[in-house]
C-alpha positions as CSV (number, residue, x, y, z in Angstrom):
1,X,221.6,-3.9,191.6
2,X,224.2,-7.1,192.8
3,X,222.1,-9.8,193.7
4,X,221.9,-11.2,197.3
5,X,224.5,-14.1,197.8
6,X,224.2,-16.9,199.7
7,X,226.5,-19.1,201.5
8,X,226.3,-22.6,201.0
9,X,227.9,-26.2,202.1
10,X,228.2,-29.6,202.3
11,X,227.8,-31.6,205.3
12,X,230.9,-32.7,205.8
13,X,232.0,-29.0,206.8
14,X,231.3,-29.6,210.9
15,X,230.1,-25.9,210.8
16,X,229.0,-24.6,214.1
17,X,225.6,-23.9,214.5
18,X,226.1,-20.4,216.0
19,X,228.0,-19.8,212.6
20,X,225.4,-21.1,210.5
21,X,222.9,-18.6,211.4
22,X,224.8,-16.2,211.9
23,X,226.0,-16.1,208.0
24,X,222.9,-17.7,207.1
25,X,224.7,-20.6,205.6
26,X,222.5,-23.5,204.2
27,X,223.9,-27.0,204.2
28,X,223.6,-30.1,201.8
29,X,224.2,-33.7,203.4
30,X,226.3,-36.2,202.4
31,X,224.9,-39.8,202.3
32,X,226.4,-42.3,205.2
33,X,225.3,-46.1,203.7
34,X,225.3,-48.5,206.9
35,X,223.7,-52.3,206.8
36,X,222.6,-52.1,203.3
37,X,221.2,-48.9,204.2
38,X,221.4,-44.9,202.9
39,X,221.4,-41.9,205.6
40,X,221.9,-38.5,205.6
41,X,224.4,-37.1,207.6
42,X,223.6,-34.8,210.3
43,X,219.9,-36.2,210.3
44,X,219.3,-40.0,209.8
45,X,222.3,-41.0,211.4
46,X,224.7,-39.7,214.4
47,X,228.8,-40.5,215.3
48,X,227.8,-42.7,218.2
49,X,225.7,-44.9,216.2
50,X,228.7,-45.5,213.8
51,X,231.0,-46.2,216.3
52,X,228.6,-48.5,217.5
53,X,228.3,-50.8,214.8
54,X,232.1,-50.8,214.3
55,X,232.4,-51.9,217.8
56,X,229.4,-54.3,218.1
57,X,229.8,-56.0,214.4
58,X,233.4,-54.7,212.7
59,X,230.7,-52.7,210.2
60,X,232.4,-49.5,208.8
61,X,229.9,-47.4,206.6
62,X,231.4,-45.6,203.3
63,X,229.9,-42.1,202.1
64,X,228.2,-41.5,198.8
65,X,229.1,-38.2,196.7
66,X,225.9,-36.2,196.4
67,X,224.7,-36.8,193.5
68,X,224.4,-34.0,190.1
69,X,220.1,-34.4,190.5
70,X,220.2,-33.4,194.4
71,X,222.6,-30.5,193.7
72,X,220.4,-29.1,190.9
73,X,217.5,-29.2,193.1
74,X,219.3,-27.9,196.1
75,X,220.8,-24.7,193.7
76,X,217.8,-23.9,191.9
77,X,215.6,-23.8,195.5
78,X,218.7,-21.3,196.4
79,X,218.6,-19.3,193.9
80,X,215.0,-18.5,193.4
81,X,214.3,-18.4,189.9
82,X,217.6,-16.3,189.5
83,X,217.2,-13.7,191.8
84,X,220.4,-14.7,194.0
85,X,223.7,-16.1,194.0
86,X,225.2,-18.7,195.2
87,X,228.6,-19.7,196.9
88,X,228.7,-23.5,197.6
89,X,231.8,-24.7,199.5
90,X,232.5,-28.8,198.7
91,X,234.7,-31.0,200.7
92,X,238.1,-31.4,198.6
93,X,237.5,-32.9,195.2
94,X,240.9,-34.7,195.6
95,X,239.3,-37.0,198.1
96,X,235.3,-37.0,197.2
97,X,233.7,-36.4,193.8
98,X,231.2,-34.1,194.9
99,X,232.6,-31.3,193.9
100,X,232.9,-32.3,190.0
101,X,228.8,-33.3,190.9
102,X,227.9,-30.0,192.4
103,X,230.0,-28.3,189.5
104,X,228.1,-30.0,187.2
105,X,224.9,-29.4,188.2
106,X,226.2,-25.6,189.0
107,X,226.9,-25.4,184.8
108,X,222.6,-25.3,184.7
109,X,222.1,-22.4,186.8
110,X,223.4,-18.3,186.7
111,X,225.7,-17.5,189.4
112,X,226.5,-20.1,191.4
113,X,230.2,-20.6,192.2
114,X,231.5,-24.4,193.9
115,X,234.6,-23.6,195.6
116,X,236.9,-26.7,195.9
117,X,237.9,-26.0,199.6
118,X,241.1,-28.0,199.1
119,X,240.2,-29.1,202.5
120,X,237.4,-31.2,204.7
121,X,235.4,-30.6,208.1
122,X,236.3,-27.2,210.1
123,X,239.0,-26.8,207.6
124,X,236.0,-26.1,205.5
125,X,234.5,-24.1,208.4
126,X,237.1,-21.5,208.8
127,X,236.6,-20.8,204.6
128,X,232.7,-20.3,205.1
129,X,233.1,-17.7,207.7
130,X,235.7,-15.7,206.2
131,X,233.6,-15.7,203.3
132,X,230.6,-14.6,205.5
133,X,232.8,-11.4,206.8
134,X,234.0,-10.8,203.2
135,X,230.5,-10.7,201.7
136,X,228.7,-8.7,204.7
137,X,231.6,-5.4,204.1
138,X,228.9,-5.4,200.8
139,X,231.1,-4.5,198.6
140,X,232.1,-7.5,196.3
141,X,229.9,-9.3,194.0
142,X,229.6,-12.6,194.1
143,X,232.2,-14.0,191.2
144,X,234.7,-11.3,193.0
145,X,233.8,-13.3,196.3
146,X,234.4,-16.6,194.8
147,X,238.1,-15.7,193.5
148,X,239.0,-14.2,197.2
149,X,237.7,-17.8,198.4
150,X,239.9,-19.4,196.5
151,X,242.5,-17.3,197.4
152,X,242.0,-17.8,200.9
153,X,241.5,-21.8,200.7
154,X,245.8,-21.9,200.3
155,X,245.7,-20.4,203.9
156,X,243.8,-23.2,205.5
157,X,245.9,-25.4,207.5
158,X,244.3,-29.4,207.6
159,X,245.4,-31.3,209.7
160,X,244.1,-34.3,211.6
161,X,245.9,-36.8,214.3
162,X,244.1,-40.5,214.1
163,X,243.3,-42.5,217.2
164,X,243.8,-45.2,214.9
165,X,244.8,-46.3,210.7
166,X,241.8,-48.8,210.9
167,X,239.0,-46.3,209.3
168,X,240.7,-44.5,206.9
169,X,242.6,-47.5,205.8
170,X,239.2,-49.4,204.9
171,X,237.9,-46.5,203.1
172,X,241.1,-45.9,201.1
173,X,240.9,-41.9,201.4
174,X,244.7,-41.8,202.0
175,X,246.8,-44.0,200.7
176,X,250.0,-43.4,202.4
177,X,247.3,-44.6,205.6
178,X,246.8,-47.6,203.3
179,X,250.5,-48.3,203.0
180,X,251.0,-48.6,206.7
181,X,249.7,-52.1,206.7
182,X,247.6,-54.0,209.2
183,X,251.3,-54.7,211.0
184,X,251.5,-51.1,212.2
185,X,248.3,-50.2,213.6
186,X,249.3,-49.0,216.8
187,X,251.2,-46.0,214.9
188,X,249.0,-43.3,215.2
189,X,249.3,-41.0,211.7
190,X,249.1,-37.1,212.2
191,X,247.6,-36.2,208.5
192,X,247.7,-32.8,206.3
193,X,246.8,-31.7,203.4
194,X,248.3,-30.0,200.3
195,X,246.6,-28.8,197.5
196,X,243.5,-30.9,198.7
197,X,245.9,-34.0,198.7
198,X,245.5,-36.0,202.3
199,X,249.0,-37.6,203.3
200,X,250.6,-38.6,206.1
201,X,253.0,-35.9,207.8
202,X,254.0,-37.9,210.6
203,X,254.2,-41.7,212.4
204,X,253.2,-41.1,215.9
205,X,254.2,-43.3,218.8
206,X,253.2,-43.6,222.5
207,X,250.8,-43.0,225.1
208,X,247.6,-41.2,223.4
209,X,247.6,-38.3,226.3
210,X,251.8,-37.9,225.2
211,X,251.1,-38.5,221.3
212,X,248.1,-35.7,221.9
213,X,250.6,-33.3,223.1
214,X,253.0,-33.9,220.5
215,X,250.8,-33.5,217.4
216,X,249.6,-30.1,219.3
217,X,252.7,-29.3,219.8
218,X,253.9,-29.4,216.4
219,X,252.0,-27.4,214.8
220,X,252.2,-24.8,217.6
221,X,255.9,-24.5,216.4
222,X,255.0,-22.5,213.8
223,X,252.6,-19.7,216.1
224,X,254.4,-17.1,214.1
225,X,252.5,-18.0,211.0
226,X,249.2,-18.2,212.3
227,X,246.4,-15.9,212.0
228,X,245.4,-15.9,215.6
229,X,241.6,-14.5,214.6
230,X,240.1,-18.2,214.7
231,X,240.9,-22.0,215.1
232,X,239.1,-25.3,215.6
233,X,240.2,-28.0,217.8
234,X,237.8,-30.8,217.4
235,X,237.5,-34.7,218.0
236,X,235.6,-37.9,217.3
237,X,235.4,-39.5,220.6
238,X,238.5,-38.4,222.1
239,X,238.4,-39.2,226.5
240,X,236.4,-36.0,228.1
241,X,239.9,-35.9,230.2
242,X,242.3,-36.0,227.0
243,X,240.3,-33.6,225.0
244,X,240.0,-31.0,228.2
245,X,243.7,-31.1,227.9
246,X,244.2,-30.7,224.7
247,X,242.1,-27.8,224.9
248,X,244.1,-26.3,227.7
249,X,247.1,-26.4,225.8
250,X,245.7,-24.7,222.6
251,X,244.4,-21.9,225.0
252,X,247.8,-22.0,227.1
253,X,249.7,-20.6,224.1
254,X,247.5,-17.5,224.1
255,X,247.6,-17.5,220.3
256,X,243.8,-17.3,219.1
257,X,241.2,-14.6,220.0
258,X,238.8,-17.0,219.3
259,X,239.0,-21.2,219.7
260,X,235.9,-23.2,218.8
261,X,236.0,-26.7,220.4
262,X,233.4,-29.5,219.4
263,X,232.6,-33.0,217.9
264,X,233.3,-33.8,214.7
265,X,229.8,-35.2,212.2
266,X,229.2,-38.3,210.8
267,X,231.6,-37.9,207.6
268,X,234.4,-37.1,209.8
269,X,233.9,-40.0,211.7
270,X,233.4,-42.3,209.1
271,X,236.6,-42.0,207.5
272,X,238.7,-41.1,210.8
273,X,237.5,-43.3,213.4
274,X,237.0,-42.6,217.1
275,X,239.5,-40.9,218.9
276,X,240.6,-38.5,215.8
277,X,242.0,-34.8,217.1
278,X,241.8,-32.2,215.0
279,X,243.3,-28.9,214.9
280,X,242.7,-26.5,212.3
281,X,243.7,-23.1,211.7
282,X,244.7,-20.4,208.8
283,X,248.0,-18.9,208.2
284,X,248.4,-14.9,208.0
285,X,248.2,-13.3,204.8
């Protein structure tokens, strides 16, 4: 008889909580360090307070990779003594080494799978719940499941639209961000990623409400590709007004059955900064 599998993450995937229980999907967190200082994200530590320091003292936290010991603890708990399997979606390894951690530890144990999601926050998100309808038809085991997951991650469209360079600059995650220089701040970059590498797509310019509209609006160009079952539009900090907008022209282009709108976590906010809007979706098969 095919053992039971499980659904598993790292923080960083900004999973809603209605989705978490409903595909019973455990999550690991990522370590936020702040004043000399380790937290978890998602328990020891919230968005506002990192925005806080930022503003208050110029502080920016960085984010530890979980380490190999956490994940084999975390795995064998999951797996009880053998008797299920495991699928653990990591944020890309192209821009964190947890996933060569969580492979790693993964080599110790029978049946569980790390899937590289090529991807970070809700673009994680949308891989965990179409893995969740996958495995609930019941009829693929869980090393079958693991190859349509990876599969499905080249479907995920990443993208994110900075309200500034200033975070993601200090923590070097993307270096095209890097090469923009302290002289060009007031650019605001729209990011995407291919093959789980983070680069700039475009140099914004303007008004945030106008730039908003624009990064929307480019990748709404391309509604013929998109698989209107699900997206995420979320934010770190964005204006209640801006983001209300932003949500009315997602829903004004009538192209999802479903939009999920929210705040990004801790991770996100680290390496994005306040006022990030991001809008992430899959493309049809």
């Amino acid at each position: 008889m095919p053992k039971p599998i499980l659904l598993s993450t790292d923080s960083t995937a900004d999973l809603p909580p209605e989705d978490a229980q409903r595909y019973q999907v455990s999550s690991l967190p990522i370590y936020i360090n702040l004043f000399g200082m380790s937290f978890r994200d998602g328990i020891d530590i919230s968005p506002a307070e990192i925005f806080t320091a930022y503003a208050e003292q110029r502080v920016i936290p960085t984010t530890s990779a979980i380490p190999v010991g956490d994940y084999e603890d975390y795995f064998t708990r999951l797996t009880e003594n053998g008797t299920k399997a495991v699928l653990h979606f990591c944020l890309g390894g192209e821009i964190s080494s947890s996933y060569r951690n969580a492979v790693i530890a993964a080599k110790e144990l029978e049946d569980v799978y790390v899937i590289d999601s090529e991807s970070m926050s809700v673009g994680m998100a949308l891989q965990i719940i179409r893995a969740g309808q996958w495995r609930d038809k019941g009829s693929l085991s869980a090393a079958e499941l693991a190859e349509v997951c990876l599969r499905e991650r080249k479907r995920v469209r990443t993208t994110a639209l900075l309200g500034s360079p200033t975070y993601m600059h200090k923590s070097g995650r993307c270096s095209a961000v890097s090469a923009l220089g302290a002289n060009l701040l007031s650019i605001r970059p729209m990011l995407g990623m291919t093959d789980g590498r983070l680069g700039v797509i475009k140099k914004l310019r303007g008004k945030s409400a106008a730039v908003q509209h624009e990064y929307i609006s480019i990748l709404l160009e391309e509604s013929e590709r998109i698989d209107p079952s699900i997206g995420f539009l979320y934010h770190t900090g964005v204006s209640p007004e801006e983001f209300a907008s932003a949500v009315a022209q997602v829903e004004g282009a009538e192209i999802f059955r479903e939009l999920r709108t929210g705040h990004g976590g801790s991770v996100l906010c680290t390496h994005c900064g306040d006022r990030c809007l991001i809008f992430m979706y899959m493309y049809q098969e």
